[in-house]
C-alpha positions as CSV (number, residue, x, y, z in Angstrom):
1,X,0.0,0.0,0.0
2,X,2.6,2.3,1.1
3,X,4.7,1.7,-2.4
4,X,1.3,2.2,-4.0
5,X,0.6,5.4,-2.4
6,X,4.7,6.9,-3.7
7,X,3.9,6.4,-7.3
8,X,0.8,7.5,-6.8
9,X,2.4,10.9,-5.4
10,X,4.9,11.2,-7.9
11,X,2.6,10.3,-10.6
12,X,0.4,13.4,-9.5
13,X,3.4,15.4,-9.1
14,X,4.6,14.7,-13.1
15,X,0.8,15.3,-14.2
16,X,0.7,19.0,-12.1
17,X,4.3,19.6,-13.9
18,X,3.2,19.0,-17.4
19,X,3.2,22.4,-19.6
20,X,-0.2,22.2,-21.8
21,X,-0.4,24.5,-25.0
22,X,-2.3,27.8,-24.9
23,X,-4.1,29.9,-26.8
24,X,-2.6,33.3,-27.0
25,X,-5.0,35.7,-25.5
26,X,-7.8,33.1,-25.1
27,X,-11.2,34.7,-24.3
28,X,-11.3,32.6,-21.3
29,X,-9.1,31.2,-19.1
30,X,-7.7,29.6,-16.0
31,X,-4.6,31.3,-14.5
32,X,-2.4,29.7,-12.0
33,X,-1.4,33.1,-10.2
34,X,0.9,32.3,-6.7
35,X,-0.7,29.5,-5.1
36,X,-4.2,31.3,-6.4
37,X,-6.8,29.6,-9.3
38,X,-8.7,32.8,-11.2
39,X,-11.1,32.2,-14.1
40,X,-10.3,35.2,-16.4
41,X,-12.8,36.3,-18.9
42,X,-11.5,38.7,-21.5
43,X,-8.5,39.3,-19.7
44,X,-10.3,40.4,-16.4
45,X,-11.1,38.2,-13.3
46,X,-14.4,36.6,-13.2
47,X,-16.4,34.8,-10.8
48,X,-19.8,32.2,-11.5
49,X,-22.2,33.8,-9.8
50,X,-24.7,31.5,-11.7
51,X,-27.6,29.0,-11.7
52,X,-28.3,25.3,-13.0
53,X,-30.8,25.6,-15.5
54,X,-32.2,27.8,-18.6
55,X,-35.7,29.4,-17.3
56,X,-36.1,32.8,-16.0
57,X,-33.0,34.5,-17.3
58,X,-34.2,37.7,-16.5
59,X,-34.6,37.0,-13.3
60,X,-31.1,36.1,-13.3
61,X,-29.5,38.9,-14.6
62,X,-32.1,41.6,-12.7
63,X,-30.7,39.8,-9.2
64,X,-27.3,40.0,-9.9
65,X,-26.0,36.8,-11.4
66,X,-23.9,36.2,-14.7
67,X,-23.9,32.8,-15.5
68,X,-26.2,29.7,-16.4
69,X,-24.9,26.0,-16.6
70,X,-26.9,23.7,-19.5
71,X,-26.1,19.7,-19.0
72,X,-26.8,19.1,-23.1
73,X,-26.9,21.1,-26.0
74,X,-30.7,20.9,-26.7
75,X,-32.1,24.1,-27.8
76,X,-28.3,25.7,-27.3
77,X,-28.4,28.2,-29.8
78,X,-31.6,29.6,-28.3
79,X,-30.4,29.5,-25.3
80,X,-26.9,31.4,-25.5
81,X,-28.6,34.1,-27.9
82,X,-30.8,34.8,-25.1
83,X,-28.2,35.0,-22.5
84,X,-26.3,37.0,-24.4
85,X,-29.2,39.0,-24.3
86,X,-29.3,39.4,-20.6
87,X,-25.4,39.8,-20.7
88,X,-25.1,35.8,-19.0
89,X,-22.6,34.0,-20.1
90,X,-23.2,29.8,-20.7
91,X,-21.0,26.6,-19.7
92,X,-22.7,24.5,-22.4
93,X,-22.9,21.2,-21.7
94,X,-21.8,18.3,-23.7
95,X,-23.7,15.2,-22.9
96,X,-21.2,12.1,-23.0
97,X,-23.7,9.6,-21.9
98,X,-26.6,9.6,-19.2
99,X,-26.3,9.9,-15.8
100,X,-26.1,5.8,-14.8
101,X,-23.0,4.8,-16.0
102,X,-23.1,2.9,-19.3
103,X,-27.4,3.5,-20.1
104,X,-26.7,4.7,-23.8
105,X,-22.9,5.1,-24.2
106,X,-20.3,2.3,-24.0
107,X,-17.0,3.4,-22.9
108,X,-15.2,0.3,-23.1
109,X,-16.3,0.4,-26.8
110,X,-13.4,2.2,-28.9
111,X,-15.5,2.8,-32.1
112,X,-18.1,3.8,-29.8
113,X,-16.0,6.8,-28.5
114,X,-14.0,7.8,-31.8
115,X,-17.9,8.3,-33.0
116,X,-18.9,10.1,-30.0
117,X,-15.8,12.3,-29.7
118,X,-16.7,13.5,-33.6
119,X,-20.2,13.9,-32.9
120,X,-19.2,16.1,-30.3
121,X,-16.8,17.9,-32.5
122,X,-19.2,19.3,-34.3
123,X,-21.2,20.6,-31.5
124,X,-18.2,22.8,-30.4
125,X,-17.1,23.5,-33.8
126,X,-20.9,24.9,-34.0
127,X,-20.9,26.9,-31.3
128,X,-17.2,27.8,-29.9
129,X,-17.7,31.7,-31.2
130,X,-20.7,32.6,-29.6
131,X,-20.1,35.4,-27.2
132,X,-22.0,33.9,-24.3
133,X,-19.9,30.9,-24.2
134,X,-18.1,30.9,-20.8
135,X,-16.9,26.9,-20.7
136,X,-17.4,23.4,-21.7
137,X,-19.4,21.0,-19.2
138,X,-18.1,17.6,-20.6
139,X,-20.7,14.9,-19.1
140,X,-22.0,15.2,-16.3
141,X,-21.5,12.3,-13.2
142,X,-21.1,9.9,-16.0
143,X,-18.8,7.4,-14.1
144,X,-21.5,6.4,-11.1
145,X,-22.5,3.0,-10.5
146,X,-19.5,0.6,-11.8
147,X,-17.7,0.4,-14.9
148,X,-13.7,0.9,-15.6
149,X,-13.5,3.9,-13.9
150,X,-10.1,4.2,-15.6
151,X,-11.7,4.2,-19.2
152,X,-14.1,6.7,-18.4
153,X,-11.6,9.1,-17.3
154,X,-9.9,8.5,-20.5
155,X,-12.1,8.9,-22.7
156,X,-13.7,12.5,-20.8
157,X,-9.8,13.6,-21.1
158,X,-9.8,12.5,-24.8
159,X,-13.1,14.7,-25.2
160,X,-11.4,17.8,-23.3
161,X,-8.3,16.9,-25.6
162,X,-10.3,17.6,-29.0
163,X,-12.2,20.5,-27.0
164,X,-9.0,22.3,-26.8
165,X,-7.2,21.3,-30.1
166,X,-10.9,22.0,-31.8
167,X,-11.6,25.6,-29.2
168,X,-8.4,26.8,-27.3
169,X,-10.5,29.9,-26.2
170,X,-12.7,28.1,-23.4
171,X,-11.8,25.9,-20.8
172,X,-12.8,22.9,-20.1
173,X,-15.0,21.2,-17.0
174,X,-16.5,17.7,-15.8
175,X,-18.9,17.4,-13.1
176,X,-18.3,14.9,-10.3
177,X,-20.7,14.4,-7.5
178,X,-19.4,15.1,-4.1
179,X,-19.3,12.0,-2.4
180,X,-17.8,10.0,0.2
181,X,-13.9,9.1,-2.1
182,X,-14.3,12.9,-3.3
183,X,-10.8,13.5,-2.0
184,X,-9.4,10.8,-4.0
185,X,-10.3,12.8,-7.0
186,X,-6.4,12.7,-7.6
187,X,-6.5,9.8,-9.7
188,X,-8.4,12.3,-11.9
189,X,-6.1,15.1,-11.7
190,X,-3.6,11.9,-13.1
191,X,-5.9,10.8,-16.0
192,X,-7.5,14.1,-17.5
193,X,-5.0,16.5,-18.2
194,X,-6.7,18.4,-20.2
195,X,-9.8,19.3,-17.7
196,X,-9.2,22.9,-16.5
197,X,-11.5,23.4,-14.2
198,X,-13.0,20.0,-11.8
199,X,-17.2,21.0,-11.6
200,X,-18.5,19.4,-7.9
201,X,-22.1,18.7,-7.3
202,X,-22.3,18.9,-3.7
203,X,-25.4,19.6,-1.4
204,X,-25.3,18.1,2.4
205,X,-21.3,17.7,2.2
206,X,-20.4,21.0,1.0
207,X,-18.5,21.9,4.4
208,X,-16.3,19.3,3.8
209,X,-15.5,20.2,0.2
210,X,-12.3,22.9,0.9
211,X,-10.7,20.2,2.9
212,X,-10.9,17.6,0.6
213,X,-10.2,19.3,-2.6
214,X,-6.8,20.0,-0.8
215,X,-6.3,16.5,0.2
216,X,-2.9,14.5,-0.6
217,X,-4.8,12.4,-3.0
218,X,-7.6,15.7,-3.7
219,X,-8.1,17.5,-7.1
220,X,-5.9,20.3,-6.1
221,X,-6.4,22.5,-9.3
222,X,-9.2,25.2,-9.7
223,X,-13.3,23.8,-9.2
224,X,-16.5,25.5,-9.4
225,X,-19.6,24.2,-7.9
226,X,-21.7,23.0,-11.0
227,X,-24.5,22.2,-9.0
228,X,-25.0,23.2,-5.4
229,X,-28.2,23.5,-2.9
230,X,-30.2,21.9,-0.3
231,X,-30.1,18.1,0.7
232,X,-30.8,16.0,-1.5
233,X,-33.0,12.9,-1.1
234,X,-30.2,10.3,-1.4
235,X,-28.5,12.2,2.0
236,X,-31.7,12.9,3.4
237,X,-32.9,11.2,6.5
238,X,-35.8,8.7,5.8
239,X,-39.1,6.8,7.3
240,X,-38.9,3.1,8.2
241,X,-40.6,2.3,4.4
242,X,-38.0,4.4,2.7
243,X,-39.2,8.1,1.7
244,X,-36.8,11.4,1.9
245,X,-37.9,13.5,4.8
246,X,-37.8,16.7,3.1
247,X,-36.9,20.1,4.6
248,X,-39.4,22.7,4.3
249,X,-38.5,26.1,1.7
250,X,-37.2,27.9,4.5
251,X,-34.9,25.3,5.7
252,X,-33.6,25.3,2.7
253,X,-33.3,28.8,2.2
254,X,-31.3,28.9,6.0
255,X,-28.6,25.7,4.5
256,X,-28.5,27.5,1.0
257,X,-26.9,30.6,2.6
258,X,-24.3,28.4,5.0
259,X,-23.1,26.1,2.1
260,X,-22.3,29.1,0.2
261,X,-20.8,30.8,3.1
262,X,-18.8,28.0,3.8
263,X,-17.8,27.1,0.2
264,X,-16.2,31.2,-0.1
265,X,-13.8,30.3,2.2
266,X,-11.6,29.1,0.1
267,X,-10.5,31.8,-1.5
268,X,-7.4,29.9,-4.0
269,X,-9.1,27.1,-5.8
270,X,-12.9,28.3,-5.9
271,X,-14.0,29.5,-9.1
272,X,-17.8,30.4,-8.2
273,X,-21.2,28.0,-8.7
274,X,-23.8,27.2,-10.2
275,X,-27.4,27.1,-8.0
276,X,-29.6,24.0,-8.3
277,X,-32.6,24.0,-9.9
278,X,-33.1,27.3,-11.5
279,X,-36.8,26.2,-12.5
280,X,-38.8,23.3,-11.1
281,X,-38.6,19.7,-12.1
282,X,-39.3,16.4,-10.4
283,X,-36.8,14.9,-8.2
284,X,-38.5,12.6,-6.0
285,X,-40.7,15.6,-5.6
286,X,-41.4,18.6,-7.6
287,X,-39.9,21.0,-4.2
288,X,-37.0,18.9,-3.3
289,X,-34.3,20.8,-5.7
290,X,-37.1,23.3,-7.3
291,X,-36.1,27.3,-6.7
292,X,-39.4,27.9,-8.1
293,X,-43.3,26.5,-8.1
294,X,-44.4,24.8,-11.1
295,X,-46.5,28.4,-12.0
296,X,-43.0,30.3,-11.3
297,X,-43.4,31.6,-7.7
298,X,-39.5,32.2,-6.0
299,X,-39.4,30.2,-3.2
300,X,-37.2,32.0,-0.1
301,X,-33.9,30.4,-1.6
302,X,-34.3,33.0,-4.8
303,X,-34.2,35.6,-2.3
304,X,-31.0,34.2,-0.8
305,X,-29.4,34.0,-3.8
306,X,-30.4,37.4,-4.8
307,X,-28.0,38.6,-1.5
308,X,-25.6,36.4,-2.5
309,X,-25.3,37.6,-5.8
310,X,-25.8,41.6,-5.2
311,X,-23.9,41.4,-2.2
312,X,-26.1,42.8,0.0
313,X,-29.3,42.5,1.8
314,X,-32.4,42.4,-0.7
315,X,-35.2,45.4,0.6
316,X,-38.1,42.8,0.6
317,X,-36.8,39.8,1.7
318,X,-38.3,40.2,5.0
319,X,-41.4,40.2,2.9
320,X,-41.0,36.6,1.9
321,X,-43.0,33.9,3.4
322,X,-41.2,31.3,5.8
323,X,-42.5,28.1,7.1
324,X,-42.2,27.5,11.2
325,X,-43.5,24.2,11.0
326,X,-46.2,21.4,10.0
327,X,-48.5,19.4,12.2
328,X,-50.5,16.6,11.6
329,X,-52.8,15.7,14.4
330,X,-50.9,18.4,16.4
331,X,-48.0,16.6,16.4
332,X,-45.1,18.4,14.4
333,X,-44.3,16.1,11.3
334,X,-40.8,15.2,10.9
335,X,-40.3,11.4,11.5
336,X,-42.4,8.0,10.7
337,X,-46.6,9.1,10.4
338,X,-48.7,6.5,10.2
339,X,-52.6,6.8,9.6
340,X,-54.9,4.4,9.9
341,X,-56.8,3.9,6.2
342,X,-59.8,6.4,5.8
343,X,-59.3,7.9,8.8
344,X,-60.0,11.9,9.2
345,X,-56.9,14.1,10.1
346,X,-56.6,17.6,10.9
347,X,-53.2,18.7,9.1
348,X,-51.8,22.6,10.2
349,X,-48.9,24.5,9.0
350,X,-47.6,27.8,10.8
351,X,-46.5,30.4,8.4
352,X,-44.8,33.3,9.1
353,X,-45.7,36.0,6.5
354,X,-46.3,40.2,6.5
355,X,-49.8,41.3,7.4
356,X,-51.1,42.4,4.5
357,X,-50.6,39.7,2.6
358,X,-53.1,37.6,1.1
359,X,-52.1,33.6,1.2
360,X,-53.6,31.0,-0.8
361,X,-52.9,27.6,0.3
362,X,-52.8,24.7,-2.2
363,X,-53.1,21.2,-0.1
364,X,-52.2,18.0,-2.0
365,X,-52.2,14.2,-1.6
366,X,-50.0,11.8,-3.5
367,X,-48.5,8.9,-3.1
368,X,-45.1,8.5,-2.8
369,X,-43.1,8.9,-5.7
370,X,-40.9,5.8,-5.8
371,X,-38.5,6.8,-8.6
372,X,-35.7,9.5,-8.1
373,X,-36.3,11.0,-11.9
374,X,-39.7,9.9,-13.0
375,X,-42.9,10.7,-11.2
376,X,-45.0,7.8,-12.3
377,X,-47.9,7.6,-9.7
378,X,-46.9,11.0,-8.0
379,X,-48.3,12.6,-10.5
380,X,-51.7,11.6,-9.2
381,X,-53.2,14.1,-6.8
382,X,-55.6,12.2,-4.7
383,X,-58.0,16.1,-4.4
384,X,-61.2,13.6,-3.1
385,X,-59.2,12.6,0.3
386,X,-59.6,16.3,1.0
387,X,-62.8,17.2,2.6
388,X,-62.4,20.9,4.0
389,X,-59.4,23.7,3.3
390,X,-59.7,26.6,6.2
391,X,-56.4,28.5,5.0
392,X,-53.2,27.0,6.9
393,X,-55.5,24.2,8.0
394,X,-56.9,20.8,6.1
395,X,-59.1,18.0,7.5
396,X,-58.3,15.2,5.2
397,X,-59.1,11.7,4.6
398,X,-56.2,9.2,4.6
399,X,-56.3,6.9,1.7
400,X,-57.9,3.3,1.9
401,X,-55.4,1.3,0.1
402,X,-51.9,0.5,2.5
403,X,-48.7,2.0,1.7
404,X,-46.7,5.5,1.6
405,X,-48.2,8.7,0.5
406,X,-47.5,12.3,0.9
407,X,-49.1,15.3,2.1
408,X,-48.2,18.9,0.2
409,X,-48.5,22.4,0.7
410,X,-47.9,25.2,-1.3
411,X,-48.8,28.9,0.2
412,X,-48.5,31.6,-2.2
413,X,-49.1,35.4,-1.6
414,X,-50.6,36.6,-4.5
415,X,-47.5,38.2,-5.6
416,X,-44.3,36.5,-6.4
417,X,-43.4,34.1,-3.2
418,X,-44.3,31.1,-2.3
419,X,-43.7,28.5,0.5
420,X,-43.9,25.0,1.0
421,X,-43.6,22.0,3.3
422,X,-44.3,18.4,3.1
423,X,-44.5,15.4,4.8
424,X,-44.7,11.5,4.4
425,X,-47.0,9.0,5.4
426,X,-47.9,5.5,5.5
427,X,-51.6,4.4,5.8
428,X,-52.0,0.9,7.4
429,X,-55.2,-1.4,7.1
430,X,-56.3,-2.1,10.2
């Protein structure tokens, strides 16, 4: 182990030594200045202050961000003449296969990638001139659950190889999840060369990230934070059948602010972020990731990143609705809830929210979505269990059929905020 571990070290050492060819005057960069990492962007220093996803641009730009990240190059054209529009720049993904290792995309197959790497050729040969074009996002956690991890490094460095031979004005990033053998991340730093910039998708272990970057066997080069937020379900505490307890919008909001906090610590290899999800879409639910409701209401995390991004305190954000807690039965709902089938409940959720405003509150039943990425039978709101909505109150009927279900709420103002909470339940047959 210990002979293992002294190659391994000088390997790294030869790979951080290795000169690579640049561009003269590329439009963007990396720079290596002192013991510092700065992303440079028409010869001046520039740092992501951006968000994962394509809707509400606008809203970007008007709160003080300058950057979107895409994870393919649907619609790509569209979307960098509009950012351009809203002065936002793009890091344009390049979609090497889909997120479970090996679904569409054989890496083990050489023909496979010579094919794919051309493909891809095109793509940045297409669009490598565009002046929103800030990077290159090549795949995105494409080496999870097995597979040579050896060959998939390969072939992403081959990828960032043609990049750079095919686009030497824009650097190149991969986005790793941050997960518990982050900090061996060195073997990377080894086997892909020509990535510039290491993109981390990290949620619940974002403290930990500065540490571990900087670890013997770490990355040690410059990252950015292509996704970052809340908790995900996967790190989420969970009932005894299995479902993500999620936090409620203003939890989120609170750990939103603290990761970022902690992640600008590091003020020589951080290169900014990217917040996740810049819309709404389903992931286990359609609130766990989502900065907005499925109408467009901000949630309190918006707000957040708003302060984050302007640098100071937003005027109305003490006008943004926060959720204290949820009670079913007038016990506060956070752990295992179980209801007996078609029994009557009284559900209650304590909102904190200016005087005169005027909340609507949306209740919802569904049962529990079972699939991480595809709703399935969440989709079905179960609107007959409900029998009476007083406001921040619902007397509902639990479900006759056994087995885990979830109760919603969405509380808007009428304006442009909204909160919500939910909690999980199993209905037993007595």
């Amino acid at each position: 182990m210990g002979r293992f571990c002294l190659v391994l070290l000088t390997l790294l050492f030869l790979a951080s030594c290795q000169g690579e060819p640049l561009a003269t005057n590329p439009a963007v960069e990396v720079r290596k200045e002192g013991d510092r990492y700065v992303l440079y962007r028409h010869g001046s220093p520039y740092f992501i202050k951006g968000a994962a996803g394509d809707a509400y641009l606008d809203k970007i730009a008007q709160y003080g961000g300058n950057s979107i990240r895409t994870w393919n190059t649907r619609e790509a054209g569209r979307i960098l003449d509009e950012a351009a529009q809203y002065g936002l720049t793009v890091t344009l993904g390049l979609e090497v296969g889909n997120e479970w290792w090996g679904d569409d995309f054989s890496y083990w197959d050489g023909d496979a990638v010579d094919e794919k790497i051309e493909e891809l050729r095109k793509v940045v040969e297409q669009y490598k001139d565009h002046p929103a074009l800030l990077m290159w996002g090549v795949g995105n956690e494409v080496h999870l659950f097995g597979g040579n991890q050896i060959m998939v490094l390969r072939t992403i460095d081959r990828i960032a190889k043609m990049i750079k031979e095919t686009d030497p004005n824009h650097p190149v990033m991969t986005a790793v999840p941050l997960g518990p053998n982050f900090k061996r991340r060195g073997l990377m730093r080894l086997l892909c060369p020509n990535v510039d910039v290491l993109g981390v998708n990290g949620f619940k272990r974002l403290p930990l990230l500065q540490e571990e970057i900087r670890d013997t066997f770490g990355w040690n080069k410059a990252y950015l934070l292509s996704e970052w937020g809340p908790v995900g379900p996967w790190e989420s505490p969970t009932t005894d059948w299995g479902a993500p307890i999620e936090e409620s919008s203003s939890r989120k909001a609170q750990l939103m602010s603290y990761y970022w906090d902690v992640t600008t610590r590091d003020t020589t290899h951080f290169v900014g972020g990217y917040a996740f999800y810049w819309g709404n879409k389903y992931e286990r639910t359609y609130s766990f990731y989502s900065l907005f409701s499925p109408e467009g209401y901000e949630t309190e995390s918006v707000q957040v990143l708003q302060q984050i991004w302007l640098g100071i305190e937003h005027q109305n954000y003490n006008q943004h609705l926060r959720v204290d807690s949820l009670h079913i039965n007038s016990t506060i709902a956070n752990s295992n809830l179980y209801l007996r089938s078609k029994s009557v409940n009284i559900a209650y959720i304590f909102i904190h929210a200016p005087v005169d405003h005027h909340l609507e509150y949306c209740w919802e039943i569904r049962p529990e979505g079972l699939d991480n990425f595809k709703p399935g039978e969440f989709n079905t709101v179960l609107d007959y269990l409900v029998e009476e909505q007083n406001g921040p109150s619902v007397r509902f009927v639990a479900p006759e059929r056994e087995g885990g279900y979830r109760l919603i709420v969405w509380v808007f103002d009428g304006l442009q905020y909204v909160a919500t909470h939910n909690v999980p339940f199993y209905v037993i047959v007595p």
